[in-house]
C-alpha positions as CSV (number, residue, x, y, z in Angstrom):
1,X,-185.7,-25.9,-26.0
2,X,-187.9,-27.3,-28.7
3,X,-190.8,-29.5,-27.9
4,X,-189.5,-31.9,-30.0
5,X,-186.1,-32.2,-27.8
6,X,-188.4,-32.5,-24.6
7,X,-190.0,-35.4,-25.8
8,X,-187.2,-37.0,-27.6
9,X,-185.1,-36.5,-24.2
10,X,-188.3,-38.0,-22.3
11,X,-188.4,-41.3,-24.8
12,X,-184.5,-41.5,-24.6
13,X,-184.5,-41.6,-21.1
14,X,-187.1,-44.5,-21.3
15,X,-185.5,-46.4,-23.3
16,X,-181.6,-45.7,-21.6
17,X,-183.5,-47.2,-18.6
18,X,-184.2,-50.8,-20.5
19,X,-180.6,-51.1,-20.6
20,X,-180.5,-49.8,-16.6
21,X,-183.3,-52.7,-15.9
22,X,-181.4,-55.6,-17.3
23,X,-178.6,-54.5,-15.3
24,X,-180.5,-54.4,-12.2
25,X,-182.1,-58.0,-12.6
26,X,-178.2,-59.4,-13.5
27,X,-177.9,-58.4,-10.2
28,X,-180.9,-59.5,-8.5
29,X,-182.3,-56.0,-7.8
30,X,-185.2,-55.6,-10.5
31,X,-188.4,-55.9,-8.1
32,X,-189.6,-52.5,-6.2
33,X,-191.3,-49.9,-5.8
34,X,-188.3,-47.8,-5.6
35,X,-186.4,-49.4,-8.3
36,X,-189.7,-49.3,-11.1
37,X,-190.0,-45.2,-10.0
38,X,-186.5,-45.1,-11.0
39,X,-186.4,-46.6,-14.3
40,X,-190.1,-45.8,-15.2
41,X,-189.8,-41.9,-14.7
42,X,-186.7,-41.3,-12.7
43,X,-184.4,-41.8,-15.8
44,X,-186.5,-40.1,-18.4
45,X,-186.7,-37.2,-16.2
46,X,-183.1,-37.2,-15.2
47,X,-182.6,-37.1,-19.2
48,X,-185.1,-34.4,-19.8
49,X,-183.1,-32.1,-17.3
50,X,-179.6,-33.0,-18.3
51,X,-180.6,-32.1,-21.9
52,X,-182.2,-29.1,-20.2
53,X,-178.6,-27.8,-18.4
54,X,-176.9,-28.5,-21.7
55,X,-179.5,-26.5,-23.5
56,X,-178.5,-23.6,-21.0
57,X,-174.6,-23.9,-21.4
58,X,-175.1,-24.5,-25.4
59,X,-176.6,-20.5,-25.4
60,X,-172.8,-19.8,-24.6
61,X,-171.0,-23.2,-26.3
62,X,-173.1,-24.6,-28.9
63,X,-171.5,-27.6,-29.0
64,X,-172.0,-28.5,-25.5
65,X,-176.1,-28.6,-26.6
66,X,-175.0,-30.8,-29.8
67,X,-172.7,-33.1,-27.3
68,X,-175.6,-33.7,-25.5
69,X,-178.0,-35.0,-27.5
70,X,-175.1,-36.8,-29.6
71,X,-174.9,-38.7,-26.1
72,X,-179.0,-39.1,-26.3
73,X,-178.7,-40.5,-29.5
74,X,-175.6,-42.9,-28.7
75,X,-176.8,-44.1,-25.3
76,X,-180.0,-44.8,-27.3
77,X,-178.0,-46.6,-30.6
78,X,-176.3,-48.6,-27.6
79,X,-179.2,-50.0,-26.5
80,X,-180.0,-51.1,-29.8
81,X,-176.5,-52.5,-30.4
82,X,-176.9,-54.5,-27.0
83,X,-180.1,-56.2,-28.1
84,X,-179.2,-56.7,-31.6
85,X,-176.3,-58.3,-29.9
86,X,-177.8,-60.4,-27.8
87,X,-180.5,-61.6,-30.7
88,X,-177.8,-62.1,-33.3
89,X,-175.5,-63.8,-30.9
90,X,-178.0,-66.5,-30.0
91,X,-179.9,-67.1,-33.4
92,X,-176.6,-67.7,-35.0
93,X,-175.4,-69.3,-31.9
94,X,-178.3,-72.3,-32.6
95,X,-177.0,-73.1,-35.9
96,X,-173.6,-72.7,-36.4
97,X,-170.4,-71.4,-33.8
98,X,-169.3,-68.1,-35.3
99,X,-167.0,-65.9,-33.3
100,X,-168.7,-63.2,-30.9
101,X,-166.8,-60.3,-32.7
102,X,-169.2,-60.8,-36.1
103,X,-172.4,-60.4,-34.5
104,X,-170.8,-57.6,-32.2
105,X,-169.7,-56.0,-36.2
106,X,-173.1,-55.8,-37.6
107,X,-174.9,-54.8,-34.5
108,X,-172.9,-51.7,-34.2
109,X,-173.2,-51.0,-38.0
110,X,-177.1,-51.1,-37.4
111,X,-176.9,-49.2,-34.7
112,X,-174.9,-46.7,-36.3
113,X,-177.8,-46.3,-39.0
114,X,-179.9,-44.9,-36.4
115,X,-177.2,-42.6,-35.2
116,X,-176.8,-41.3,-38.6
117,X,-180.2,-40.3,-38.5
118,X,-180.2,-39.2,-35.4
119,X,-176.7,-37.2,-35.4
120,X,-177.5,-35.5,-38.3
121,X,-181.6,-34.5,-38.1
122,X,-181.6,-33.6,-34.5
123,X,-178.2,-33.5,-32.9
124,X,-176.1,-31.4,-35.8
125,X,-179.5,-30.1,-37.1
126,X,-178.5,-31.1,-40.9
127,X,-181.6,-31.5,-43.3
128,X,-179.7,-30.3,-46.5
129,X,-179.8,-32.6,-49.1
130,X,-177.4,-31.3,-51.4
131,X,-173.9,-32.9,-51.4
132,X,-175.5,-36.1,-49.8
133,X,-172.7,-38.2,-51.5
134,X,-170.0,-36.5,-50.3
135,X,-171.9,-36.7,-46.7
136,X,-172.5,-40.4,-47.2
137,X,-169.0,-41.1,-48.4
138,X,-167.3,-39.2,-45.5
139,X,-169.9,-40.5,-43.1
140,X,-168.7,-43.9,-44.2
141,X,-165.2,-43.4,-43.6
142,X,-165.9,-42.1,-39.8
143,X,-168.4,-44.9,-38.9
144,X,-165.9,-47.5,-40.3
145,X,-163.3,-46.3,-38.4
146,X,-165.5,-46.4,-35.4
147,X,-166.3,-50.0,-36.0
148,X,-162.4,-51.1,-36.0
149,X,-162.8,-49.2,-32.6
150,X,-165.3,-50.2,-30.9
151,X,-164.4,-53.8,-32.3
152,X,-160.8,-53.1,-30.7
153,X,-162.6,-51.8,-27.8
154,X,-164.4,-54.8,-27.2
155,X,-162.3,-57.6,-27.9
156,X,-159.9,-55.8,-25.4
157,X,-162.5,-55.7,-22.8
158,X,-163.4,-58.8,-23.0
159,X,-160.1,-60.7,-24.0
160,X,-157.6,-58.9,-22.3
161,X,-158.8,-57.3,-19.4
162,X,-162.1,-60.0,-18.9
163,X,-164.5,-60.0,-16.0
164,X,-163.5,-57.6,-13.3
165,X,-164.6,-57.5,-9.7
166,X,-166.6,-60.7,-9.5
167,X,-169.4,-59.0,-12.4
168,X,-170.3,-62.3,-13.5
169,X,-169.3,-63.0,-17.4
170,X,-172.8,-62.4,-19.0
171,X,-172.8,-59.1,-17.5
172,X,-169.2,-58.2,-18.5
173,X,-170.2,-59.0,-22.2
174,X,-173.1,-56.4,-21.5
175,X,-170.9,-53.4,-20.1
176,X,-168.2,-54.5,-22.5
177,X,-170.4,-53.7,-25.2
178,X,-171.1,-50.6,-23.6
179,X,-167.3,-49.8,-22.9
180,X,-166.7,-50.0,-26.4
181,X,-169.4,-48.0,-27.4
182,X,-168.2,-45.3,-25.7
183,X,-164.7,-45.2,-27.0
184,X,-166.1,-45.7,-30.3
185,X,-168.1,-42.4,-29.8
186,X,-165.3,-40.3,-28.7
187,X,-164.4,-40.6,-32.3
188,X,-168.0,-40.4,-34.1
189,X,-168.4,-37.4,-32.5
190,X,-165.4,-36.2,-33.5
191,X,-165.8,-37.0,-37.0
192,X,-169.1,-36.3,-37.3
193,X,-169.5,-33.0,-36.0
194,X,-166.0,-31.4,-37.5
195,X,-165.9,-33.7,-40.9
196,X,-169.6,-34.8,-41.7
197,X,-171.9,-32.8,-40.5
198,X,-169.9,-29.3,-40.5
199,X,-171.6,-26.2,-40.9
């Protein structure tokens, strides 16, 4: 493993555990000494070694070491999605009623900026710059079906099948948006590793 996938692994982790805070304090369970270990180096550790097994199993399957930190990079882009979510959401939300799908549309686009960036320099290892239309283009067509998906994804979540097990609505919204992330990344990675960023 390169240095540079230790610390990225370490800063994911951190960051992954943001999301795992919010959740905790939804449900009244953010205070601690336990809980702050946890989220302060428990999860950027747990990263750090699950990065490290995939980096073991990738000697054999390469792809498992590329799935991995494709999921690094995605549970990171979710955060992002999540808070630009949130932000959006209310700003907007103070000056005119718009429907919770829009904001939930151009948070995952912006999150799905920094997955391109991070898919293609550190996950799929691509720093060629040749054909970079042809990239672009094709990594166009993948992200925008991805947003119809997670879209779908989310307005099912949170339409159709709503609040579940007495989760309180606010924190539905939140693991909806997560739900739908990960549907939506079933396909990315799909697309990206076998139409974008082939070797």
């Amino acid at each position: 493993m390169k240095f540079k996938d230790i610390i990225l692994a370490l800063i994911s982790g951190r960051i992954i555990a943001f999301l795992l805070q919010d959740f905790l304090k939804e449900l009244g369970m953010s205070s601690g000494f336990y809980v702050s270990l946890i989220v302060w180096i428990g999860f950027p550790l747990f990263s750090l070694f699950c990065l490290w097994v995939a980096f073991l199993i990738g000697k054999k399957f390469l792809f498992v070491y590329q799935a991995a930190k494709f999921l690094l990079v995605g549970a990171v882009a979710t955060v992002l999605d999540l808070k630009i979510f949130e932000l959006f959401y209310w700003f907007i939300s103070l000056f005119i009623a718009i429907s919770i799908l829009f904001p939930k549309g151009i948070s995952f686009l912006v999150a799905t900026f920094l997955k391109y960036c991070g898919n293609k320099h550190w996950a799929f290892l691509q720093h060629e710059k040749e054909n970079i239309k042809k990239e672009v283009t094709q990594f166009f067509f993948v992200t925008v079906v991805g947003v119809v998906i997670d879209i779908i994804s989310f307005y099912i979540f949170i339409k159709i099948i709503g609040s579940q097990y007495g989760v309180s609505e606010v924190l539905w919204i939140k693991l909806s948006v997560i739900f739908s992330g990960i549907v939506a990344a079933a396909w990315n990675f799909t697309g990206y590793k076998f139409l974008v960023f082939k070797k």
